[in-house]
KEMIPA-501589 format. One record per residue (C-alpha): residue number from 1; residue in three letters; chain; x, y, z. Coordinates in nm, 2 decimals, padded with zeros to 4 digits, always signed. Example, Ala and Ser with C-alpha at 12.3 -4.5 7.8 and 13.67 -1.06 7.14 Angstrom:
(1,"Ala","A",(+01.23,-00.45,+00.78)),
(2,"Ser","A",(+01.37,-00.11,+00.71)),
This chain:
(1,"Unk","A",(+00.00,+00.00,+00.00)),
(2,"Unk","A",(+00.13,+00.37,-00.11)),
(3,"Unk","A",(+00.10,+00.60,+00.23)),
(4,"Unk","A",(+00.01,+00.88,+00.22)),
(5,"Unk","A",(+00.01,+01.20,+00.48)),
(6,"Unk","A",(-00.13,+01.52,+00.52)),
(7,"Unk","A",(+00.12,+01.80,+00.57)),
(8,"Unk","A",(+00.01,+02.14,+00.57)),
(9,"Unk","A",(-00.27,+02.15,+00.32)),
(10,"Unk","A",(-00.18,+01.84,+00.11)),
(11,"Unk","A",(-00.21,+01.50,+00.11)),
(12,"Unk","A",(+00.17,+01.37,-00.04)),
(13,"Unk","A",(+00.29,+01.00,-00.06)),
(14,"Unk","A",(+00.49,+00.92,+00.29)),
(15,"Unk","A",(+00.82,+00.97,+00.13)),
(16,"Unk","A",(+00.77,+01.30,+00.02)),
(17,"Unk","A",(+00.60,+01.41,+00.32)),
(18,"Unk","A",(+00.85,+01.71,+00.48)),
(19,"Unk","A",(+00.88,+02.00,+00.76)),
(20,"Unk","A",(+01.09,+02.26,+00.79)),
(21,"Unk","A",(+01.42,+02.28,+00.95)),
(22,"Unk","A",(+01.35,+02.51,+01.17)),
(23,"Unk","A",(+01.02,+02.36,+01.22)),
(24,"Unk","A",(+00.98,+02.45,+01.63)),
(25,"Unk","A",(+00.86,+02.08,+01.71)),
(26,"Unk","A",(+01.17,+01.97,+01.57)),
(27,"Unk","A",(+01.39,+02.20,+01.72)),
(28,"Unk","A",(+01.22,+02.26,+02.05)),
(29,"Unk","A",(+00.94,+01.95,+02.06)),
(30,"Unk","A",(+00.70,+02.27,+02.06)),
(31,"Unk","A",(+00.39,+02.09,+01.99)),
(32,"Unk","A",(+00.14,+01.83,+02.08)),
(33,"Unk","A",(-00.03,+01.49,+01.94)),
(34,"Unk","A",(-00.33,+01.26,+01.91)),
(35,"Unk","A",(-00.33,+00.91,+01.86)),
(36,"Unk","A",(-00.66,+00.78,+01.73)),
(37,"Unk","A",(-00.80,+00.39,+01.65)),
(38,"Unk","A",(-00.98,+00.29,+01.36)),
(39,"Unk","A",(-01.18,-00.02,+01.33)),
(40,"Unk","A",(-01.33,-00.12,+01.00)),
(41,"Unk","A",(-01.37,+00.29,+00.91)),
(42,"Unk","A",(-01.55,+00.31,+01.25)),
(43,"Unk","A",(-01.32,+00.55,+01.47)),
(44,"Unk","A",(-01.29,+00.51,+01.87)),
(45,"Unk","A",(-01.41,+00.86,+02.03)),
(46,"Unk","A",(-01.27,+01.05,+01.76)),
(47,"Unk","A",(-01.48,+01.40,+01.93)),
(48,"Unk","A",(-01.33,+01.35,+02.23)),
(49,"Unk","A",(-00.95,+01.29,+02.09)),
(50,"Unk","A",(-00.98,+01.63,+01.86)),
(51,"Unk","A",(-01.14,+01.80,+02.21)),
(52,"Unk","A",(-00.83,+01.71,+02.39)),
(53,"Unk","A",(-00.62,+01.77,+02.13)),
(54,"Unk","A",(-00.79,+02.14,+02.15)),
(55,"Unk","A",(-00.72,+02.15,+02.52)),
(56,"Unk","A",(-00.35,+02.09,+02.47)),
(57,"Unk","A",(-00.30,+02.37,+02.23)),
(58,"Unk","A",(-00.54,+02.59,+02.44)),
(59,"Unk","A",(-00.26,+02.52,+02.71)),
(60,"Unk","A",(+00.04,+02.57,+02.49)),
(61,"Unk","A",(-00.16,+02.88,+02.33)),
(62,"Unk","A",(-00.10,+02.74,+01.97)),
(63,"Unk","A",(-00.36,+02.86,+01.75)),
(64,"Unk","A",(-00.57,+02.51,+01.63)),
(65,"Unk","A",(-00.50,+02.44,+01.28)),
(66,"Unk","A",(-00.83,+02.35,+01.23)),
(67,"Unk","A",(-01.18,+02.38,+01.34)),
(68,"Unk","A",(-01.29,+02.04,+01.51)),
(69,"Unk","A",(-01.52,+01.94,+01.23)),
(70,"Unk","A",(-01.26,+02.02,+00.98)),
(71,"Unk","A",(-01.00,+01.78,+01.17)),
(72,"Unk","A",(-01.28,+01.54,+01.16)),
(73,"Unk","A",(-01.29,+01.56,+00.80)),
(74,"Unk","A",(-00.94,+01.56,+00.74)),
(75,"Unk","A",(-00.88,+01.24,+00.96)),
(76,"Unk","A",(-01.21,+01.07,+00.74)),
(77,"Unk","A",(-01.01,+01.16,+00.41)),
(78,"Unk","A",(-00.68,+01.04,+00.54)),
(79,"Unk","A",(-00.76,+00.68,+00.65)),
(80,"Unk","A",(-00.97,+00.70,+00.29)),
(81,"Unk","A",(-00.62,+00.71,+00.15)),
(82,"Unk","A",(-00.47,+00.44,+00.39)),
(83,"Unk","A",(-00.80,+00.19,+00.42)),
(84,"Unk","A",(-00.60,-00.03,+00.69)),
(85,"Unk","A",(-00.85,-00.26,+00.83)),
(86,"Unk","A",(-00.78,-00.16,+01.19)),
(87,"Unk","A",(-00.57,+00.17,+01.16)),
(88,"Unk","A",(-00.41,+00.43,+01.37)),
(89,"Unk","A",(-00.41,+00.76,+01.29)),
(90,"Unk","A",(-00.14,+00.99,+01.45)),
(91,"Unk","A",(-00.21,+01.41,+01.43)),
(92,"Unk","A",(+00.07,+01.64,+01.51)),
(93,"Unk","A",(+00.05,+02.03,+01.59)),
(94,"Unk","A",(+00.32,+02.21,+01.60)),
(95,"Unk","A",(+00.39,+02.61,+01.68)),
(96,"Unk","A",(+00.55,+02.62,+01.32)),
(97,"Unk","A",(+00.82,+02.76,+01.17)),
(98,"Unk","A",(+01.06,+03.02,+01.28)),
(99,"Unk","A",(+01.41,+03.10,+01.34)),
(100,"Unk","A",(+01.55,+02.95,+01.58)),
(101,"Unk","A",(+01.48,+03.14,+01.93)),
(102,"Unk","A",(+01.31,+03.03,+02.25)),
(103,"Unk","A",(+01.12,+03.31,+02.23)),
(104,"Unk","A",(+00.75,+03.32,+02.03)),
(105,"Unk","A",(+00.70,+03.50,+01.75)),
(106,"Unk","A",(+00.35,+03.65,+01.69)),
(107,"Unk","A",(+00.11,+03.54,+01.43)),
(108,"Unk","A",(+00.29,+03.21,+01.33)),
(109,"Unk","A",(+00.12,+02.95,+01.13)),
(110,"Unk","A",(+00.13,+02.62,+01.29)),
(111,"Unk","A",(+00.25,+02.30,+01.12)),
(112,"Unk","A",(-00.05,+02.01,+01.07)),
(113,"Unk","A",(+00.04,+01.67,+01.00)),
(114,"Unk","A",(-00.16,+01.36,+01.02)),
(115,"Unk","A",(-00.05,+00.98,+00.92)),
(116,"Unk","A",(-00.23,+00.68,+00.92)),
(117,"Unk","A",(-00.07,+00.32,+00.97)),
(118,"Unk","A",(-00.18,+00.00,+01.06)),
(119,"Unk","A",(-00.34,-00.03,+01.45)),
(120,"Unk","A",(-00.08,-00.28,+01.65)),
(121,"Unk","A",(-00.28,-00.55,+01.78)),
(122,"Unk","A",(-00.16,-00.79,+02.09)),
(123,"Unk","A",(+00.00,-01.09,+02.06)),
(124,"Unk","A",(-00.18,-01.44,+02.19)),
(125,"Unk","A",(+00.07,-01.50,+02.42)),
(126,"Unk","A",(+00.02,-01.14,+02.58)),
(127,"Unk","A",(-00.33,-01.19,+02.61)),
(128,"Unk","A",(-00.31,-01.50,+02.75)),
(129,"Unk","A",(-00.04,-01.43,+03.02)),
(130,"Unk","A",(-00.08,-01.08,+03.05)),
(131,"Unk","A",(+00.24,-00.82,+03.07)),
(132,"Unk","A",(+00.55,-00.76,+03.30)),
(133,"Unk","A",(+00.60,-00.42,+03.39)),
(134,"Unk","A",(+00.86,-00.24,+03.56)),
(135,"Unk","A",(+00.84,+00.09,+03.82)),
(136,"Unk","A",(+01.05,+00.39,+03.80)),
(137,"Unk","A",(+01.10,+00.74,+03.93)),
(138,"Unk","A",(+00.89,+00.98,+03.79)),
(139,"Unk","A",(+01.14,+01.22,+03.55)),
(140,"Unk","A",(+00.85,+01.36,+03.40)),
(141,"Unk","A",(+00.79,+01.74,+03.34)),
(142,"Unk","A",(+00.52,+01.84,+03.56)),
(143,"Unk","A",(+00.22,+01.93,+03.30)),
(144,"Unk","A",(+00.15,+01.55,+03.21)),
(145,"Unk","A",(-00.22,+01.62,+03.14)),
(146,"Unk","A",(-00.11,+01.80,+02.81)),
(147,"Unk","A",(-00.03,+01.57,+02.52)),
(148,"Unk","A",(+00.32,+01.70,+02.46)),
(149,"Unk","A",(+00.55,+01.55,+02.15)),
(150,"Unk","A",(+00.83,+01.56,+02.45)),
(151,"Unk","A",(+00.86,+01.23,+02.52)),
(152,"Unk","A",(+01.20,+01.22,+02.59)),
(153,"Unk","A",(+01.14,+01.10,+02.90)),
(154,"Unk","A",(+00.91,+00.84,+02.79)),
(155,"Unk","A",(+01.19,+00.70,+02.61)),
(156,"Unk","A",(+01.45,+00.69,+02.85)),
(157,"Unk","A",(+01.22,+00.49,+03.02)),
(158,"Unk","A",(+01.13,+00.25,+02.72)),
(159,"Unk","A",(+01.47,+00.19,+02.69)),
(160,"Unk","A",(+01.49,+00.07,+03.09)),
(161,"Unk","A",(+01.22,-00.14,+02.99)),
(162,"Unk","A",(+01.41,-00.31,+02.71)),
(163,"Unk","A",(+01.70,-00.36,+02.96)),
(164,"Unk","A",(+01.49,-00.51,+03.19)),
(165,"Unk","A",(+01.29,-00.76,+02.98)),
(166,"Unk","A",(+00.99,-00.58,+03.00)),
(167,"Unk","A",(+00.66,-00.48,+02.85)),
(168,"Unk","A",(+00.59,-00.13,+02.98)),
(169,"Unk","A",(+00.69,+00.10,+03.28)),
(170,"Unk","A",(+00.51,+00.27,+03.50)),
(171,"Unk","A",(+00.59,+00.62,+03.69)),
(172,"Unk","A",(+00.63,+00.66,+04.05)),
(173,"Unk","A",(+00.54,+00.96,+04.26)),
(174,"Unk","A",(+00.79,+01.01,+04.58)),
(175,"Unk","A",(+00.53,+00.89,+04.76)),
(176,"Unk","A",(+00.54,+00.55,+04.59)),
(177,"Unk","A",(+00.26,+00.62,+04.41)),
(178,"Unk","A",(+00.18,+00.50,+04.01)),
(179,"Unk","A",(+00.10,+00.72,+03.80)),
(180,"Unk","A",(+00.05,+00.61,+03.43)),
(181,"Unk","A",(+00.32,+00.43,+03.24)),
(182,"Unk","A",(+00.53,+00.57,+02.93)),
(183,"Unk","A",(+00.23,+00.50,+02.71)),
(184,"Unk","A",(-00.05,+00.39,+02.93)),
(185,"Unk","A",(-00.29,+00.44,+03.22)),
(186,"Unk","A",(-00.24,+00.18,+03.49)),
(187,"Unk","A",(-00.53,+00.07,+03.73)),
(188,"Unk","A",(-00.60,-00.18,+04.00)),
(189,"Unk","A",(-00.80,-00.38,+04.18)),
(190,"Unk","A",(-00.80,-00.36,+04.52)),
(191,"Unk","A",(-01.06,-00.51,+04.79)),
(192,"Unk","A",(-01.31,-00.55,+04.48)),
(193,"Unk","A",(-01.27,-00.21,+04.35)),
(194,"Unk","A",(-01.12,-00.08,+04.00)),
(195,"Unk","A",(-00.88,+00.19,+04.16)),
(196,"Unk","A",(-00.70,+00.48,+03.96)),
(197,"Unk","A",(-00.49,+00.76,+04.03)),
(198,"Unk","A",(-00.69,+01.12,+03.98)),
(199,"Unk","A",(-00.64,+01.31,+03.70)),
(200,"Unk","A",(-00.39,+01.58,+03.76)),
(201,"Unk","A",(-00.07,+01.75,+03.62)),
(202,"Unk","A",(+00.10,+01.41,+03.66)),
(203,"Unk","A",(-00.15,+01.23,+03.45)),
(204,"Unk","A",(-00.30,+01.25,+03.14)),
(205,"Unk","A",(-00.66,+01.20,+03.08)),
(206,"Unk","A",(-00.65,+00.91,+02.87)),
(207,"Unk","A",(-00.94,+00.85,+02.61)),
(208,"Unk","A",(-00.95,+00.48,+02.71)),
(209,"Unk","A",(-00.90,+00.51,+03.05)),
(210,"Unk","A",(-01.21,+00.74,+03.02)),
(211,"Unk","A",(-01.39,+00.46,+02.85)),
(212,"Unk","A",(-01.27,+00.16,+03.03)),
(213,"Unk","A",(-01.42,+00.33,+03.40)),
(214,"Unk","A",(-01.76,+00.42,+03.22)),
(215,"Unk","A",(-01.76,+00.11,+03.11)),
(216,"Unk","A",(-01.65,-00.06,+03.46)),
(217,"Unk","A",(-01.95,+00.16,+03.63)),
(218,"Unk","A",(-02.21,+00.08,+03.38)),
(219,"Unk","A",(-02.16,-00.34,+03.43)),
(220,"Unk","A",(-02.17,-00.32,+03.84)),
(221,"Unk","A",(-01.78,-00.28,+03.88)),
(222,"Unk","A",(-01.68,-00.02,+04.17)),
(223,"Unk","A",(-01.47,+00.25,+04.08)),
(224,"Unk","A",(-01.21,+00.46,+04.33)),
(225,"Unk","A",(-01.03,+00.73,+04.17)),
(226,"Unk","A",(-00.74,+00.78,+04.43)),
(227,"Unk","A",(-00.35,+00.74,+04.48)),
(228,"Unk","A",(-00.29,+00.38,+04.53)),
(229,"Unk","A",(+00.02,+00.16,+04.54)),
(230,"Unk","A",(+00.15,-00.19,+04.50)),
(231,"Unk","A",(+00.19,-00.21,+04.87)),
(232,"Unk","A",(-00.18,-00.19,+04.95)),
(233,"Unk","A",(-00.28,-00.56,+05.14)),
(234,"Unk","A",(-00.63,-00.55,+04.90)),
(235,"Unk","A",(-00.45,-00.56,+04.57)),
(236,"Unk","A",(-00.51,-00.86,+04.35)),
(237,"Unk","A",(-00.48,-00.73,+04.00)),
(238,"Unk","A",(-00.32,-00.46,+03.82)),
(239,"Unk","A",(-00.36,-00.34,+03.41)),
(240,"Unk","A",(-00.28,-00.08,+03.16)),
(241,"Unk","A",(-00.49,+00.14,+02.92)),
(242,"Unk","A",(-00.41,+00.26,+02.57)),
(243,"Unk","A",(-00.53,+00.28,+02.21)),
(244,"Unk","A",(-00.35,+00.01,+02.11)),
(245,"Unk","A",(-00.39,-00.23,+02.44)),
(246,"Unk","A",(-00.80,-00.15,+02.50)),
(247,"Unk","A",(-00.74,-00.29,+02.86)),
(248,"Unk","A",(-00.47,-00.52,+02.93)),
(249,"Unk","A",(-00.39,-00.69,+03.24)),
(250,"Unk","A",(-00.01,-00.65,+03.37)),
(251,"Unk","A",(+00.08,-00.97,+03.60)),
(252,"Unk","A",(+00.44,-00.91,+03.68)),
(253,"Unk","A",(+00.55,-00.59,+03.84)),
(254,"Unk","A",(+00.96,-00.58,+03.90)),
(255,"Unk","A",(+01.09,-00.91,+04.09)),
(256,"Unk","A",(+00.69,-00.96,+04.20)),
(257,"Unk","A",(+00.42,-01.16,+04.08)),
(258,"Unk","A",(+00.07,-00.97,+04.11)),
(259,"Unk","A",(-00.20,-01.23,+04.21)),
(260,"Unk","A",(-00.13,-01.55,+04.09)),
(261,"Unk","A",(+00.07,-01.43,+03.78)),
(262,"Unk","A",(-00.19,-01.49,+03.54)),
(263,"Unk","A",(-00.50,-01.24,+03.38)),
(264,"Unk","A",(-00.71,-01.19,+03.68)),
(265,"Unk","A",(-01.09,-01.19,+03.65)),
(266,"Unk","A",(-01.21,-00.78,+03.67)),
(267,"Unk","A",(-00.95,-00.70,+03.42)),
(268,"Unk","A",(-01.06,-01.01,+03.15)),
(269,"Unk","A",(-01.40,-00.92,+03.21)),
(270,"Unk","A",(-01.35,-00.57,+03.21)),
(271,"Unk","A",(-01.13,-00.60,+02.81)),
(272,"Unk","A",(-01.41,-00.80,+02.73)),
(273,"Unk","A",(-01.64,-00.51,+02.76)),
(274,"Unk","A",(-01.46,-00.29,+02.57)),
(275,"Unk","A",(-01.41,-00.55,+02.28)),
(276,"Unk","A",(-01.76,-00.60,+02.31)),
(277,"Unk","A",(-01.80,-00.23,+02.20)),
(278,"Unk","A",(-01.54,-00.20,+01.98)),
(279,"Unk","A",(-01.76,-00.51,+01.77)),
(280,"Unk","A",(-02.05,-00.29,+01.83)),
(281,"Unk","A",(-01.87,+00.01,+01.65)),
(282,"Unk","A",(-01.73,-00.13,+01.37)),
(283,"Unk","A",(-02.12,-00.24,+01.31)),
C-alpha cells in the first residue's frame, strides 16, 4: 500500500512528506499529538481525541489548525487514503516555523500533519499471560495532562524497559505512588474495587481510560479514583490502558508476581467489555 500524509494542506505520498528545518517541534518538541483507532472505518471517540487535542493547544496557546469538524474531515479523508482494516491515525501540531529562538513570534502559522498506519494488535501470548512491567521514578515534566510531542522521557524509560525484559513501565510519585506508564494508564483492583490515580498534572486523561471506568460503572464494577500503590494488602490485580492495548492486564511488576501471575478476573472481564463495543462500532 502507497501511504500517504497530510502535511500542511496536502495529502503527499509518505516519502515526500517534509517540515521545515526550523520547524519549532523539531527544534524545540513545541507541539502536541493525538493518537486515534480505527476499526473497520469506525473511529474510537474521535470527538473527544480532537477536544483534547484542542485542550493541549489551548494550554500551549497554539492557534488550532483547524476547526474540530474540519480535523474530523481531514482524519475521514486520510484513512480513505490508507484503508487499513484496523488503523491508527497519528495528528501532530506544531507552533511552526521560525528562526531558531526560545522566544515566540506572533502570528505564526502552525504545522499540521496527520498519518495513518496500521493499529498494532496484541499478541496471543500477551493476552493469554498478561504483561511484565517495571516501576521507575517519575522524571517527568510536571504538566503530564497536556499531550506534549516531549517524550524524551518516555523514552529513556522504554529503553529501561528493554533492559529489563519488559513490556511497559510505570511512573512513581515520591510517595510510591503510580501514576500512568510511558504509554499507558495503569489501574488496580484492590478489595473488589477498579482503583485509579486522579487526573492531575502528573497524568494525562486518557481516552480509554475514560472509556474503560464508564464502562466498569455501567456493568456493576466499583470505581475509586485515588493514589494507590503496590503495597496496599487488598491488591489482586493490576492493568494498563491505551489505544493500542484496550485494557490489558499487567501480572508481573519488577521481581513480584501480582495475584497469581496470570490475567485476573475484573481486568478479562473488564477487556471484554470494551471488545464488546469495539464489535458494536465497527457495526
Amino acid at each position: 500500500m502507497q501511504l500517504t500524509a497530510w502535511v500542511n494542506g496536502h495529502f503527499l505520498p509518505l516519502e515526500q512528506a517534509c517540515v521545515h528545518i526550523e520547524d519549532r517541534g523539531f527544534q524545540f518538541a513545541d507541539g502536541v499529538y493525538e493518537v486515534i483507532a480505527c476499526f473497520s472505518g469506525r473511529f474510537l471517540d474521535l470527538r473527544p481525541h480532537l477536544e483534547r487535542l484542542e485542550r493541549s493547544c489551548n494550554a500551549i496557546d497554539i492557534t488550532m489548525p483547524r476547526t474540530l469538524d474540519e480535523l474530523s474531515e481531514l482524519v475521514e479523508q486520510a484513512y480513505q487514503r490508507n484503508p487499513f482494516e484496523h488503523a491508527m491515525v497519528y495528528i501532530q501540531v506544531t507552533r511552526g516555523v521560525a528562526p531558531r529562538s526560545h522566544m515566540v513570534q506572533q502570528g505564526m502559522r502552525p504545522t499540521l500533519v496527520i498519518t495513518v498506519r496500521e493499529l498494532p494488535m496484541p499478541s496471543a501470548d500477551t493476552l493469554e499471560h498478561g504483561v511484565r512491567a517495571i516501576t521507575m521514578p517519575d522524571i517527568r515534566w510536571k504538566h503530564c495532562e497536556i499531550k506534549s510531542i516531549a517524550l524524551l522521557a518516555s523514552v529513556i524509560g522504554k529503553q529501561e524497559v528493554s533492559r529489563r525484559g519488559a513490556d511497559e513501565g510505570f511512573w512513581l510519585d515520591d510517595m510510591g505512588h503510580l501514576l500512568e506508564g510511558c504509554a499507558t494508564n495503569c489501574f488496580a483492583v484492590i478489595d473488589g474495587k477498579l482503583v485509579t490515580h486522579p487526573l492531575d498534572h502528573q497524568v494525562l486523561g486518557g481516552i480509554t481510560r475514560d472509556m474503560a471506568l464508564r464502562i466498569a460503572r455501567a456493568n456493576g464494577i466499583d470505581v475509586e479514583v485515588r493514589p494507590w500503590k503496590l503495597s496496599e494488602s487488598g491488591l489482586t490485580e493490576c492493568m494498563m490502558s491505551s489505544t493500542t492495548n484496550a485494557v490489558m492486564p499487567v501480572t508481573h511488576m519488577d521481581d513480584d508476581i501480582i495475584g497469581d501471575g496470570k490475567p485476573g478476573p475484573v481486568s478479562i472481564s473488564l477487556r471484554q467489555l470494551m471488545l464488546d463495543e469495539f464489535q458494536a462500532l465497527k457495526q
